[in-house]
C-alpha positions as CSV (number, residue, x, y, z in Angstrom):
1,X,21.8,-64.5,-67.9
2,X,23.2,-67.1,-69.7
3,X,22.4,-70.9,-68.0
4,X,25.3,-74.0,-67.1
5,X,25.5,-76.1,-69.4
6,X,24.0,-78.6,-66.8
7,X,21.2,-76.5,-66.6
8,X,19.8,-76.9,-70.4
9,X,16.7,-78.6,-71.0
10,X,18.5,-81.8,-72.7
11,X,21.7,-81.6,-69.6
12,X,18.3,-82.1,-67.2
13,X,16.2,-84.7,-69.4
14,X,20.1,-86.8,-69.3
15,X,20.6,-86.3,-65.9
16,X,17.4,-87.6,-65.1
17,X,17.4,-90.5,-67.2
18,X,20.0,-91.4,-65.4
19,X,18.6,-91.3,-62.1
20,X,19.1,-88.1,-60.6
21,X,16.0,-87.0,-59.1
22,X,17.1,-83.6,-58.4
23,X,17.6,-83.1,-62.4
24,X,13.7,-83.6,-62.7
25,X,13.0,-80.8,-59.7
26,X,15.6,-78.2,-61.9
27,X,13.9,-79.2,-65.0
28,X,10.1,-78.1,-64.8
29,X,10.7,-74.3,-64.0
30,X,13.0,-74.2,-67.3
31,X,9.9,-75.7,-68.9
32,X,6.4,-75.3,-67.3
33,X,6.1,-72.1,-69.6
34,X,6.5,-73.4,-72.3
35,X,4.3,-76.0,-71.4
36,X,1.4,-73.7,-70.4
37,X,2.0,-72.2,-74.0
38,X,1.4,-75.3,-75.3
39,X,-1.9,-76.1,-73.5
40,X,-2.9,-73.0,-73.9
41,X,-2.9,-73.3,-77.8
42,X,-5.2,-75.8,-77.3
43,X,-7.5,-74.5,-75.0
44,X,-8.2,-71.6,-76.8
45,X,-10.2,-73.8,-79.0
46,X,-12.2,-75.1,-76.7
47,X,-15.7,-73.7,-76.1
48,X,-16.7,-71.2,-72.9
49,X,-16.8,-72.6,-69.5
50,X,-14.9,-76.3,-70.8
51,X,-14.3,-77.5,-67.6
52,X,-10.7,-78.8,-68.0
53,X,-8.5,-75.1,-67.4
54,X,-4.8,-74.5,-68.4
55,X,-2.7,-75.2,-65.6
56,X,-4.7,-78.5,-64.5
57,X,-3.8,-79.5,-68.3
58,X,-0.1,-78.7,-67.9
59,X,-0.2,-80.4,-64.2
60,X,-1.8,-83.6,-65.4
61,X,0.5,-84.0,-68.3
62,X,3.5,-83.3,-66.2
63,X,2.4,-85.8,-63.8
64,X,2.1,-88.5,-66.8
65,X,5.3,-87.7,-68.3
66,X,7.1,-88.2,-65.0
67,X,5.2,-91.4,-63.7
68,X,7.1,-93.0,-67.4
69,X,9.2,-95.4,-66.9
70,X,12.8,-94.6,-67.8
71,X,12.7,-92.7,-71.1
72,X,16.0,-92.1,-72.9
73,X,16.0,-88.5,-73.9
74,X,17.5,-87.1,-77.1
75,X,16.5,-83.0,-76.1
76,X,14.5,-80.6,-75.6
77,X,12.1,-81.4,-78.8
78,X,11.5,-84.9,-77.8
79,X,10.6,-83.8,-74.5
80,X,7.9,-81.5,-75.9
81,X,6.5,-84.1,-78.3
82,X,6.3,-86.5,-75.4
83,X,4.2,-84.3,-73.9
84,X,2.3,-83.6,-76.7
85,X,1.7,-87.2,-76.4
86,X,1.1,-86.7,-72.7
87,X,-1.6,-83.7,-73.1
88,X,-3.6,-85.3,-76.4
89,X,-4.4,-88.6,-73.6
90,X,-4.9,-86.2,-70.8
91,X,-7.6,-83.9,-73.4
92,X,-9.0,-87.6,-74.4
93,X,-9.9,-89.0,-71.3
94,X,-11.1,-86.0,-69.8
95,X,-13.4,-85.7,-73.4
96,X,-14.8,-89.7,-72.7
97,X,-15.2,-88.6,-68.9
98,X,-17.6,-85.6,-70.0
99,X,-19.1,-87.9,-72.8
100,X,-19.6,-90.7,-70.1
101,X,-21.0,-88.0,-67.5
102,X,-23.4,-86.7,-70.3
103,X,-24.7,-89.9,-71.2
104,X,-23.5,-89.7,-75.1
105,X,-23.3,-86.1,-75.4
106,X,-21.3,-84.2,-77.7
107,X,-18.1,-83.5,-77.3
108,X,-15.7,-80.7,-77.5
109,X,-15.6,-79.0,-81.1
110,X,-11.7,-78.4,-81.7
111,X,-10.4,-76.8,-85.0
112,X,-7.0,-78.2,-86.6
113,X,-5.0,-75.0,-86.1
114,X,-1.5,-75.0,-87.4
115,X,1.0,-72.6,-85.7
116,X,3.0,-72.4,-88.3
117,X,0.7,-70.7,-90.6
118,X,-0.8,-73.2,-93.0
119,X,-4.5,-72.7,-93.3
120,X,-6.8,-75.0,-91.1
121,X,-9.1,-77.5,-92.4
122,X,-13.0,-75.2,-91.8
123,X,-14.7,-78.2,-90.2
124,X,-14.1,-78.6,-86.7
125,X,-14.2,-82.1,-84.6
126,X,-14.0,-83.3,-81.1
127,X,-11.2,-84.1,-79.7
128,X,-12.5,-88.1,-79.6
129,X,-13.4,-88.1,-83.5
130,X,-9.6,-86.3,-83.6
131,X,-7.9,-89.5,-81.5
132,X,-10.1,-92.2,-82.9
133,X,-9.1,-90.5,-86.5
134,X,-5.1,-90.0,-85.6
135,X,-5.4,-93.7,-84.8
136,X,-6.7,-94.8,-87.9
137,X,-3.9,-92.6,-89.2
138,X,-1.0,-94.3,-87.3
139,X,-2.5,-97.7,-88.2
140,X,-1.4,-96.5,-91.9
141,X,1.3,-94.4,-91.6
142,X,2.6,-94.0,-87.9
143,X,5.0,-90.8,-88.6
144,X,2.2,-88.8,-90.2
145,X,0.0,-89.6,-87.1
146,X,2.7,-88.4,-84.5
147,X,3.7,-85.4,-86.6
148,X,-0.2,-84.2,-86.1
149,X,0.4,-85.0,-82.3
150,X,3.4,-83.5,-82.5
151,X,2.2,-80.2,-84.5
152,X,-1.2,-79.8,-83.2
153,X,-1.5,-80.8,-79.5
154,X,2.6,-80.2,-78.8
155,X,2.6,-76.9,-80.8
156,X,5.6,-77.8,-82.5
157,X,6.8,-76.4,-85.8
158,X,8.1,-77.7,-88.5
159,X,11.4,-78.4,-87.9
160,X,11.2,-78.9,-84.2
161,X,8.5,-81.7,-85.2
162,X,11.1,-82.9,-88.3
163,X,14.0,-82.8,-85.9
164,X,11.7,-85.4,-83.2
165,X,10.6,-87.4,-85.8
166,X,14.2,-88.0,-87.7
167,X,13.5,-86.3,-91.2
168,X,14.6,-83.6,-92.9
169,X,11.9,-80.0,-92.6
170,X,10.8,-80.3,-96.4
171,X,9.7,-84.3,-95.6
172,X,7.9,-82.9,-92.7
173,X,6.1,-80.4,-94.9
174,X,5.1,-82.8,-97.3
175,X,4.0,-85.3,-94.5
176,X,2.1,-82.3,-92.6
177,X,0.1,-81.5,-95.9
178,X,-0.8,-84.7,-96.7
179,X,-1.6,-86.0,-93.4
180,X,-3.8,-82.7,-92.6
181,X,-6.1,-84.0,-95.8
182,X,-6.3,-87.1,-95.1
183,X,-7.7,-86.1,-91.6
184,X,-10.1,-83.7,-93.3
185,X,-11.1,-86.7,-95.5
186,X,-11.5,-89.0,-92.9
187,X,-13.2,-86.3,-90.0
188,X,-15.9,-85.0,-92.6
189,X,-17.2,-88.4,-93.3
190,X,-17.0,-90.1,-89.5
């Protein structure tokens, strides 16, 4: 069953950057899958009994990314790489929460998965070491830094991710690689 036009991902994220509330109560059934396929990505790399489940991932991020302040929307890919954004903080503070709670313990070992098939770095890191490291990252080169949020917490692929960021799928490629071993680099010696 084919949708309205109004009823498309990007018709909803306009309508409700525009002020119509009932845009934003039409828009999170089109999109809470999707969103649970995203967090569920990542929580499949996180150890047994992590305390921080799927849909309370999906939930808080949801919450985040409607408690912004008026974003202006170009579709469906910048939504999801928003709340790429939105999950990576969520993951974050709930990692310092448990670090905090455990008095400087560990935390969560995470592996760079890529869903679009390139091989993963072999060392894993938590998810701090990850942020602190992405960071550093954005410090030097901001677009390498949101295409690894983009890629690894939003689940993007390579031209979803190229298509957010403003660049052609080949520059994303290159970017991807480069910024993957530069994390390697950086996570094997923190």
């Amino acid at each position: 069953m084919a949708r309205e036009p109004t009823q498309s991902v990007t018709g909803l994220l306009h309508a409700w950057a525009s002020g119509d509330q009932s845009a934003l109560d039409a828009l999170l059934p089109l999109v809470y899958e999707e969103l649970r396929r995203q967090a569920g990505r990542y929580m499949r790399t996180q150890p047994p009994g992590h305390t921080l489940q799927t849909t309370a991932l999906v939930h808080e991020a949801y919450l985040r990314l409607v408690g912004q302040p008026t974003v202006e929307w170009t579709g469906r890919a910048h939504f999801f790489g928003v709340a790429a954004k939105a999950m990576r903080s969520v993951l974050v503070d709930h990692a310092r929460a448990r670090r905090a709670a455990k008095r400087g313990g560990s935390a969560h070992a995470i592996t760079l998965d890529d869903a679009g098939g390139v091989a993963a770095p072999q060392a894993s890191v938590d998810v701090l070491a990850l942020d602190e490291a992405l960071g550093r990252l954005a410090e030097l080169d901001s677009r390498k830094s949101q295409l690894v949020e983009l890629r690894y917490f939003g689940g993007l692929g390579i031209d979803e991710a190229a298509d957010v960021l403003g660049v052609s799928p080949a520059t994303a490629k290159r970017d991807w690689t480069t910024a993957r071993a530069w994390l390697r680099r950086e996570l094997s010696v923190a």
